[in-house]
C-alpha positions in Angstrom: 0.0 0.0 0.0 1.0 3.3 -0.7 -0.5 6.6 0.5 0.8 10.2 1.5 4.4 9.2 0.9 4.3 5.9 3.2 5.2 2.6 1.6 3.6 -0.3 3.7 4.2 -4.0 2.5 1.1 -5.3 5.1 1.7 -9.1 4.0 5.6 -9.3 5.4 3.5 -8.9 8.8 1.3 -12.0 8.5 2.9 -14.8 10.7 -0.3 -17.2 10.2 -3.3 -17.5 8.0 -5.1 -15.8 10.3 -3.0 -12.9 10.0 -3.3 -13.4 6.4 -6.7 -13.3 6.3 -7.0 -10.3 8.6 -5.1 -8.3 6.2 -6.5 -9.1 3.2 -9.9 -7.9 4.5 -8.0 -4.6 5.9 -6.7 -4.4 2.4 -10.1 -4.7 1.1 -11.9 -2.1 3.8 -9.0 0.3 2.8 -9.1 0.4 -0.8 -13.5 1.3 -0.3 -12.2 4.1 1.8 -9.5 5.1 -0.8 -12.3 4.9 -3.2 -14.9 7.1 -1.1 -12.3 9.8 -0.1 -10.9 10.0 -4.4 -14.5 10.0 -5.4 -16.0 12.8 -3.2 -16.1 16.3 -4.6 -16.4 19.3 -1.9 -18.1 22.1 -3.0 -17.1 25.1 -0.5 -19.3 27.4 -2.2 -22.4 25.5 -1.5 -21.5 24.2 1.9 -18.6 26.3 4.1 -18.2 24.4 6.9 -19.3 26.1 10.3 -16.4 24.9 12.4 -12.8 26.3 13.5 -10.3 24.9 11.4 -6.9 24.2 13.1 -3.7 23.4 10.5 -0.2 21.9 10.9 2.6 21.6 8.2 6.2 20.8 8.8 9.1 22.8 8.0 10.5 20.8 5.9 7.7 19.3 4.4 8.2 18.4 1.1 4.4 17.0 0.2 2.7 19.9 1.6 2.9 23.6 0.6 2.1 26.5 2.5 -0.2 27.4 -0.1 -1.5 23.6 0.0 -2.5 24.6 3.7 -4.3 27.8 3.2 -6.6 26.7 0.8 -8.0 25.2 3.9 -9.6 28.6 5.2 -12.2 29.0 2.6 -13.7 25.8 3.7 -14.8 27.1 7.0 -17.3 30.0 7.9 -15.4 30.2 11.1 -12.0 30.8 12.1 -8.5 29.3 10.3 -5.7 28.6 12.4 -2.0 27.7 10.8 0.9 26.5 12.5 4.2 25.7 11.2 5.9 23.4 13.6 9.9 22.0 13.1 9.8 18.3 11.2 8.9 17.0 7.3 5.8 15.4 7.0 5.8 13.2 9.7 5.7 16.5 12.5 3.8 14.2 14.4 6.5 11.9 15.8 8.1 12.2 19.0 11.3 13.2 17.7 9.7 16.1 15.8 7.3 18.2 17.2 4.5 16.3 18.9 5.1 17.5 22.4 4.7 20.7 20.4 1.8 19.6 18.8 -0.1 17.6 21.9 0.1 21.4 23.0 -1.5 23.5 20.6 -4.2 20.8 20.4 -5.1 21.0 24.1 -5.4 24.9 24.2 -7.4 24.9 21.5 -9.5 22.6 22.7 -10.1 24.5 25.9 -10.8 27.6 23.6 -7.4 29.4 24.3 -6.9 31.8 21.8 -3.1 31.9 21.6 
């Protein structure tokens, strides 16, 4: 499987049938979602979403753009947030930025502002 840069060779994990089995059906449940998410068309015209949007890109990203990011903030009726946080496009891994991350999360969540 391949998606957002990740390679993942699932069937070098199966130690049984079982396991086999398993991932097979994963396989199968992942490429309907795959399907779902390539065949849906957003208009943002017709239906702005009423939420806060919050966005994170890595520094040294080299999948996303900044410009890739922004075009977030016309989906939303309500307020854009962007943060650029040290990392590629894995930010999210604990030798990255997560702690950094975990952060930003939580105080938004609790509606701080900052």
């Amino acid at each position: 499987i391949e998606a957002a840069g990740l390679k993942i060779n699932l069937l070098q994990h199966a130690e049984s049938k079982e396991d086999l089995a398993f991932i097979r059906l994963l396989i199968a449940k992942l490429l309907c979602d795959m399907k779902l998410v390539t065949s849906f068309i957003f208009n943002p015209e017709e239906h702005p979403l009423d939420i806060p949007i919050t966005a994170f890109a890595g520094e040294e990203d080299d999948h996303c753009t900044q410009e890739s990011i922004h075009a977030w903030q016309p989906l939303t009726s309500s307020e854009f947030k962007f943060h650029q946080v040290s990392g590629d496009h894995f930010f999210l891994h604990s030798d990255q930025s997560q702690n950094t991350i975990i952060d930003l999360i939580s105080k938004r969540l609790i509606g701080d502002k900052s």
